[in-house]
C-alpha positions in Angstrom: 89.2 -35.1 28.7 88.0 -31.6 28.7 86.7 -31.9 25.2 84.3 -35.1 26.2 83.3 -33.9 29.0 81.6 -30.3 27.2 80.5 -32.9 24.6 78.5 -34.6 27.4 77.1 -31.5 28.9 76.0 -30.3 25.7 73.6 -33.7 25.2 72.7 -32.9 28.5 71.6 -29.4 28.0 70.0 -31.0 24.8 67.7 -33.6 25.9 66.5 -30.8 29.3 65.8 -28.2 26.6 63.5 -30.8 24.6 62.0 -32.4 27.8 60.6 -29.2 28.8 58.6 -28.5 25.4 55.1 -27.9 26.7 52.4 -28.0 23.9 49.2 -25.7 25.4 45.3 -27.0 24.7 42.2 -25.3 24.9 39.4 -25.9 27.3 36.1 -26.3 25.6 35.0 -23.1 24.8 31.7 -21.8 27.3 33.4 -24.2 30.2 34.7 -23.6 33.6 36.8 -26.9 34.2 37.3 -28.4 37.5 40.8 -29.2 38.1 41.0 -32.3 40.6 44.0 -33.2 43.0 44.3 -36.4 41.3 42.9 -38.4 37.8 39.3 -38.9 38.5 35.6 -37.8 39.5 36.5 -39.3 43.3 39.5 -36.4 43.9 38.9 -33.0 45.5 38.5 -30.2 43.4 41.6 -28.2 43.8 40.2 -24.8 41.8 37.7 -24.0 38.7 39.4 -22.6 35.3 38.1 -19.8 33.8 35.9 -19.6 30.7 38.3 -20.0 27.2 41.3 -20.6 28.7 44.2 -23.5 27.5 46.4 -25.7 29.8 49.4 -27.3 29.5 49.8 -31.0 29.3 53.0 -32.0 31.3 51.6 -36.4 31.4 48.7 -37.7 30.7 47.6 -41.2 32.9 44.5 -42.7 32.8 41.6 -42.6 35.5 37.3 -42.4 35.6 35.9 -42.4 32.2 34.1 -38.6 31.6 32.1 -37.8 28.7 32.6 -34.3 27.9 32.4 -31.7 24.2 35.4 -34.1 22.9 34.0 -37.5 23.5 34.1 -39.7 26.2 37.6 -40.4 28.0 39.6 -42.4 30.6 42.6 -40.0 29.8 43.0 -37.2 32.2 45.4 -34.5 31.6 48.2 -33.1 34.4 48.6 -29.8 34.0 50.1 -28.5 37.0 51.7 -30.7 39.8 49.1 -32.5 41.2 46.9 -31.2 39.3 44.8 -33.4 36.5 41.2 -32.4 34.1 39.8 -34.9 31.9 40.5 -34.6 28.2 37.2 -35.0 27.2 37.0 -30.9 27.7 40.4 -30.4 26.4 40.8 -29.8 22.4 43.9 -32.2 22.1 42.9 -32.7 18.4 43.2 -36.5 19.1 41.2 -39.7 21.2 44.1 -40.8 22.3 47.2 -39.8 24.1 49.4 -36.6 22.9 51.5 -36.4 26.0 54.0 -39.0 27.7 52.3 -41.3 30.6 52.8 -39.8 34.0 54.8 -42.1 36.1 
């Protein structure tokens, strides 16, 4: 019984460990990025990032279309806990998404 149930933790610690692999992006360099409370043009601006900096993508959902350096994008980036920028100033290296959905 012992022996199953340290087998079991061990997935356990297993799948945590690779949940929390955060990749980190950089903002378009020369631009300070509003970060919004929520996936769109219509939230409040929470704070400003710094010039040259990169955020972490925890989810990715989708929200107002921006155009931005990168393109022009309905995906918005959470990199905080309520706290979303829109990948079209984040260097994600693809047009689509590179991070799970947010649920």
């Amino acid at each position: 019984m012992l022996a199953g149930l340290t087998g079991a933790l061990l997935m356990v610690g297993a799948a945590t460990a690779e949940a929390a692999t955060v990749r980190y992006y950089p903002v378009a360099p020369g631009y300070r990025l509003n970060v919004r409370s929520g996936p769109g043009t219509s939230y409040t601006i929470i704070r400003v990032l710094t010039v040259d900096v990169k955020v972490p993508i925890y989810c990715q959902t989708p929200g107002t279309t921006v155009t931005g350096p990168y393109g022009t994008s309905n995906i918005w980036d959470n990199i905080s806990n309520g706290e979303y920028v829109s990948d079209a100033y984040v260097n994600t290296g693809s047009d689509g998404y590179v991070a799970d959905r947010c649920s």
